[in-house]
Structure formats: structure tokens, C-alpha cells
C-alpha positions, 0 to 999 in steps of 0.5 A: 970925049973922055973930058966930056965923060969925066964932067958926067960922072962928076956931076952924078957923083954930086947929085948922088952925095946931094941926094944921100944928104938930103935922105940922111936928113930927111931920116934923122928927123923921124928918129929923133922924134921917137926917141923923145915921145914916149908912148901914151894910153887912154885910160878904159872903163873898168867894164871895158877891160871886164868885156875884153878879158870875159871874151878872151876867156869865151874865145879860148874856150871856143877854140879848145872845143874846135880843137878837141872836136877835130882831135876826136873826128881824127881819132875815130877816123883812124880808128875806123880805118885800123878796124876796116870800118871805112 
């Protein structure tokens, strides 16, 4: 019986080293690949980059007034509340 348990566990610890093999392989491919392909950029309209810095600009804009407006709600409240208005 131990023969036959022996057997078993050899077959797996095959099976397991054939299968790190193959995923070790497998792996390799993938990285050598990114270490020789360098990264590529499609060259944008100039307008396009104007676009894209214009709204940038407009939404850090609209996200300091949101800002600034919750600050000032948060102010006047705590102030109401230090002077027994609410």
C-alpha cells in the first residue's frame, strides 16, 4: 500500500514541476517582450492639447468655488451654532 502511495506522490511532484515549467515559460514570454517595446504616442493637434489644458484649467476652477462654498456653509453653520442662531 505505501508502494502505491509512494507512486502517487511522485507522479504529483512531476505533474507539479511540469506545470511550473510550463508557467515559468509561459511568463517569460510576456516580459521579454515589454522590455523591448518602448512605449508609443500618437502626435495630438495643437488645438487638441489647447482643449484639454483650457478644460483642466475650468475644472480646477469649478472645483475650488465647490470647495470654498462648503467651507463658507461650514463656517457660517459653526458660527450660528457658537451664537445660538440654530
Amino acid at each position: 500500500m505505501m508502494k502505491f502511495f509512494s507512486g502517487c506522490v511522485a507522479a504529483v511532484r512531476a505533474c507539479v514541476a511540469s506545470v511550473r515549467a510550463s508557467v515559468l515559460a509561459v511568463v517569460a514570454v510576456p516580459s521579454s517582450m515589454l522590455l523591448t517595446v518602448g512605449s508609443a504616442h500618437a502626435a495630438l493637434p495643437t488645438e487638441v492639447t489647447t482643449a484639454i489644458t483650457a478644460a483642466g484649467t475650468d475644472m480646477v476652477a469649478a472645483v475650488t468655488a465647490i470647495i470654498v462654498s462648503f467651507v463658507a456653509f461650514w463656517g457660517l453653520k459653526k458660527l450660528g451654532s457658537k451664537l445660538g442662531w440654530l
